[in-house]
Every structure is written in structure tokens, then in C-alpha cells.
C-alpha positions in Angstrom: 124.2 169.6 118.0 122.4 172.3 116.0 119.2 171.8 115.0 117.1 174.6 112.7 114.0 176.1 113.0 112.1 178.8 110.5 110.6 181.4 112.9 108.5 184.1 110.9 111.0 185.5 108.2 113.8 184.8 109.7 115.9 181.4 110.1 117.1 180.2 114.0 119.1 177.8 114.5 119.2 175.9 118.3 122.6 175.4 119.4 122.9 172.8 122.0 126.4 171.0 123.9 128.8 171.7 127.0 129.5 175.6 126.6 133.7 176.2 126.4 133.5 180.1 128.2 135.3 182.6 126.6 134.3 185.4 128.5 131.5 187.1 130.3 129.2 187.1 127.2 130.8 184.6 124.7 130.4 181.0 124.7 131.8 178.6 122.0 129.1 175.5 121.6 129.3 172.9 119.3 131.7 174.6 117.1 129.5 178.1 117.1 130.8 181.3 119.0 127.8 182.8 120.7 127.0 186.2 121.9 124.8 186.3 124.9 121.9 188.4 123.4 120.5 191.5 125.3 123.8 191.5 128.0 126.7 193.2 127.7 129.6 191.7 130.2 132.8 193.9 131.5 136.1 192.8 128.3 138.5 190.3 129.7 141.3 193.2 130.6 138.5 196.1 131.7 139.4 196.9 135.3 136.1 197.8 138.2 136.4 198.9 141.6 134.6 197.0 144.5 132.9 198.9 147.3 135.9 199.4 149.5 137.1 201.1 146.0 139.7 198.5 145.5 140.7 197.5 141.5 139.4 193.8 140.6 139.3 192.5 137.2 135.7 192.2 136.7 136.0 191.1 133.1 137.9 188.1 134.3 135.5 187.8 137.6 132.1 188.0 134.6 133.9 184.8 132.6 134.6 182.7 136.2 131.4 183.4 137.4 129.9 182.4 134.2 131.8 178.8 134.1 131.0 178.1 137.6 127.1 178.4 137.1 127.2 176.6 134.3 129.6 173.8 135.1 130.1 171.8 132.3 126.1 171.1 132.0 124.6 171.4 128.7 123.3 174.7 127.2 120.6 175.3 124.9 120.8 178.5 122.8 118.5 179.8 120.1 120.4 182.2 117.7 119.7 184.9 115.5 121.7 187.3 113.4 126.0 187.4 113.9 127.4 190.1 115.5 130.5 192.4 114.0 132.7 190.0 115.6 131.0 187.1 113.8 129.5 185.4 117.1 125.6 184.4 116.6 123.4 186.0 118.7 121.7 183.9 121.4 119.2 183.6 123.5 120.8 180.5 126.1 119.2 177.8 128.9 121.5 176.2 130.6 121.0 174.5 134.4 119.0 176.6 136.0 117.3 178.6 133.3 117.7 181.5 130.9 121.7 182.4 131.3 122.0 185.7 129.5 119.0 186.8 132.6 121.3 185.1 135.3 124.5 187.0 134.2 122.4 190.1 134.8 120.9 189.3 138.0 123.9 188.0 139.4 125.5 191.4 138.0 128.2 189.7 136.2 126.6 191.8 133.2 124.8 194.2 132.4 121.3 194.8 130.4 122.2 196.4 126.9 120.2 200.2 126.8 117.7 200.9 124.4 115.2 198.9 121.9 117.3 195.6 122.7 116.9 195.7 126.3 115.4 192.5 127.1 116.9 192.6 130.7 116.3 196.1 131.9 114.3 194.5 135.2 117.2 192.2 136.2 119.4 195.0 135.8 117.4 196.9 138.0 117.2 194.6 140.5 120.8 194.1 140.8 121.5 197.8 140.9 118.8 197.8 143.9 120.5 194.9 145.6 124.2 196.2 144.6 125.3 192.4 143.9 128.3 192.5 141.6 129.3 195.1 139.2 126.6 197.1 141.0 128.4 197.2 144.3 131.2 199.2 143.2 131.6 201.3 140.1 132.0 200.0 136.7 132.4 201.4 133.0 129.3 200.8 131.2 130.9 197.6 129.0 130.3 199.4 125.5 131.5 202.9 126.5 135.1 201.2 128.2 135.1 199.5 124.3 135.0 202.6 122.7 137.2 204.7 124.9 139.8 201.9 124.3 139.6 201.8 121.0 138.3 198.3 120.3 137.8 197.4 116.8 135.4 194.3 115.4 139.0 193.1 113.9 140.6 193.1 117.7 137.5 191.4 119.5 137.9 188.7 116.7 141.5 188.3 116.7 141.1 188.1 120.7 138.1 185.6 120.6 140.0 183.0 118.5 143.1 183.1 120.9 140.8 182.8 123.4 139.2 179.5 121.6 142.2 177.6 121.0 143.3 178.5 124.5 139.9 177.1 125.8 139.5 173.3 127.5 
């Protein structure tokens, strides 16, 4: 269901349906890719280290975390501009609350840094509690990107195998 809004000078649309999860920051609702605005969640492929120091794929942990809190209940997300990889910004409710601040407490993600940080306390408060990517060591999402070599082109390209791979 999407259903628009006009919001100062600037159009939102509300997003609402069961989320399909495509990965620690990306849902696909009612036919719209979202990005989870203000987190940033580990890439499918990017490898962490737990506290023992042992390799886990945190990228894949961030996306099955993600589907199990939200287990097949209805989300609610207000969007704003697209991304490079064409996803709509979002702002998300889903079961118990705002989604993109649970992925961050929970430490599935983290906060983005600087004027867009909308999450900065959760993020925080997970590094204080070291739950999830904060009880090993991580790459900073955005830095692993770029030292990888990620374009806009290959997130796409990997998004949409992702959708028509998705339930």
C-alpha cells in the first residue's frame, strides 16, 4: 500500500506491507526497495570477528537478525529522497517500533556519522553494552565499501538478484 503525504517542500510517500529482507538495511515493501535511513548495516559478503576473535559473517548475521524481529508483521515506512542505488530512503515501524533504531541497538547496524546521524545514542549504547557488531571488531560498513571497491552499479545489480531470489 503507499499512500502520500506533502510534508513542507518536500513529497513523502508511506510505504506500508510484509517487508521481503534483503539485507541488513534494505527491505523491498510493496514493490519499493527501501534503505533504512540513518543506519548503515555490515554488506552481505563483509566478514567481522566475534570476541573470541573468530570470523562470522556479520552481513549475513545483520539480514537474519533483521527477518526474525520482524517476522512477517507489517512495516510502515515513511520515505524521502532515493539513494545512488535507487532504494527510497526510510524512516520504518514495524512490531515493536522504529526498526532502523532497533537494528542499532541491537548492533546489527550501525548509526551513520555526521549531520545524518539520527541514531548516534543507540549506537552508543550498544558500544557500551558490546551487543553485536560491538562485541568484536567490525569495519565501519561504508569504509569496508569503499576499500572493496563497491560501485552504486554493483549494489544495484546485487539488490535485484537479491529481489528475485527473495520469498
Amino acid at each position: 500500500m503507499l499512500l502520500g503525504s506533502w510534508t513542507g517542500a518536500a513529497w513523502a510517500e508511506t510505504v506500508t506491507g510484509v517487508a521481503s529482507v534483503i539485507d541488513g538495511n534494505t527491505l523491498e515493501v510493496a514493490g519499493h526497495l527501501i534503505r533504512l535511513q540513518g543506519i548503515d548495516a555490515p554488506d552481505l559478503d563483509q566478514i567481522c570477528q566475534d570476541r573470541q576473535g573468530a570470523d562470522y559473517a556479520c552481513g549475513q548475521r545483520a539480514r537474519s537478525a533483521l527477518s526474525a524481529h520482524l517476522r512477517d508483521a507489517p512495516v510502515s515506512c515513511q520515505t524521502s529522497a532515493q539513494d545512488e542505488a535507487g532504494r527510497h530512503r526510510a524512516l520504518c515501524q514495524g512490531p515493536s517500533g522504529d526498526v532502523n533504531a532497533w537494528m542499532v541497538r541491537a548492533g546489527h547496524a550501525a548509526s551513520v556519522r555526521g549531520p545524518d546521524a539520527l541514531y548516534a545514542e543507540e549506537d552508543r549504547r550498544a558500544w557500551a553494552r558490546r551487543v553485536g557488531l560491538w562485541a568484536g571488531v567490525f569495519e565501519e560498513p561504508a569504509e569496508w565499501r569503499r576499500q572493496h571497491q563497491h560501485t552504486a552499479d554493483d549494489l544495484r545489480e546485487t539488490r535485484n538478484r537479491q529481489i528475485a531470489r527473495a520469498p
